[in-house]
N, C-alpha and C positions, 0 to 999 in steps of 0.2 A: 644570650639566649632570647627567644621570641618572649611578646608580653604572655603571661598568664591571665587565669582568669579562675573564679572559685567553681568548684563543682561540689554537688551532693546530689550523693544516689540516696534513698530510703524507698522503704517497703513495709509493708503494713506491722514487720516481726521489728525490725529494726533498721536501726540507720546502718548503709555498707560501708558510706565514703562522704568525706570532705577535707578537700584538698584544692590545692590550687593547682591547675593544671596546663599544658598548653593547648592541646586540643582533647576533645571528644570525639568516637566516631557512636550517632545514636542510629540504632535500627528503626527507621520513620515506616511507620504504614504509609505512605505514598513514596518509600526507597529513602537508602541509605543517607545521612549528613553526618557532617563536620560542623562540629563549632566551635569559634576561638574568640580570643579578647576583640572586643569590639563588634561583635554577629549584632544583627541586626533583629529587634525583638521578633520572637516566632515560639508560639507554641504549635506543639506536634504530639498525635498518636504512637505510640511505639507496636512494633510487632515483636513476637518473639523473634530474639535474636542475641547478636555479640556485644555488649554496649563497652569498647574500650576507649582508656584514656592516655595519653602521654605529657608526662610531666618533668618535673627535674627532678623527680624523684624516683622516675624510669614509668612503664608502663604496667598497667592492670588490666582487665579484662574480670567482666562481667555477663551472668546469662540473663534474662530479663525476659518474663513472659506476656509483657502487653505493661499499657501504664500509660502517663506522659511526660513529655519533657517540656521546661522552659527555659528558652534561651533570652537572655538579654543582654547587654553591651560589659555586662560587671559579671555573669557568669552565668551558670547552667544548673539548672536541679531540674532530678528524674526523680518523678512519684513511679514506683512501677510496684505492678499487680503482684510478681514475684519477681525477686533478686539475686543470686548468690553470688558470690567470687567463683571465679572460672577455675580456682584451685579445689573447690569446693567442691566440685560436681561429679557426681560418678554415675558409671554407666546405669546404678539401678532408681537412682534421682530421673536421669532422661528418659530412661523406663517408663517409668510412674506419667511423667510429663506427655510423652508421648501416647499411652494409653488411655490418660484423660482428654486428650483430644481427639482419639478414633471415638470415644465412648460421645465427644460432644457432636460428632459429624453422626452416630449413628441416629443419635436423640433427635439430632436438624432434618434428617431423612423421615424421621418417623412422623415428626412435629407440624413439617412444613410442606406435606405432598405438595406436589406443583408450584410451591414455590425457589425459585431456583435463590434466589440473595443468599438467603440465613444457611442455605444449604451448601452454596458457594464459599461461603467465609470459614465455615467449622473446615471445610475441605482443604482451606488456605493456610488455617491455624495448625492445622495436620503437618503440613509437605512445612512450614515454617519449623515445626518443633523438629522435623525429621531432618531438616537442610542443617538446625543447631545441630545435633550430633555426629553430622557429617562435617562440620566446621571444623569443631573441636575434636575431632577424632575418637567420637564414641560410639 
């Protein structure tokens, strides 16, 4: 089997995961990675997204609503904003999720006339949380 490497996910409620794993796949705000035993140090934004892992103890999957991750050559921890197991989620969880980001694009519109950035992003954070239910089949 390939080398491992340690992971830990946490979030502000609690810790989700630590485990040794062989890769991660983390949702980067500047698009998807991979990281395995020996990655080359990089810290990254997360977006809302899928954050899973494969290990020798099979595969997890995680929803994560923004955060960071740090990779280094010994292993990977994801601070993220919110967390759950992807066993965890139901369609009235992505609800909730979902309607807190239309509510934060409305506030970015109202907040930031003519400014298109902050308006731009809540609109991003939107079609991210709605692309996660469509991932996971909610």
């Amino acid at each position: 089997m390939a080398d491992t490497t340690q992971f830990d996910l946490v979030s502000p409620e609690r810790r989700l995961a630590s485990a040794q794993v062989v890769s991660v796949q983390i949702p980067g705000a500047d698009g998807d990675m991979t990281a395995m035993a020996g990655h080359a140090p990089t810290i990254t934004t997360l977006r809302p997204g899928v954050l899973s892992t494969d290990g020798p103890d099979g595969a997890s999957e995680y929803i994560v609503t923004g955060g960071f991750a740090e990779i280094t050559a010994a292993g990977v921890t994801v601070l993220a904003e919110r967390a759950m197991p992807r066993s965890e989620v139901t369609s009235e969880h992505l609800a909730e999720l979902v309607k807190e980001a239309e509510e934060a694009l409305e506030n970015a519109k109202s907040a930031f006339v003519n400014e298109p950035g902050p308006v731009d992003d809540a609109a991003k954070l939107l079609a991210d949380m709605v692309a996660v239910g469509d991932h996971i089949g909610l």
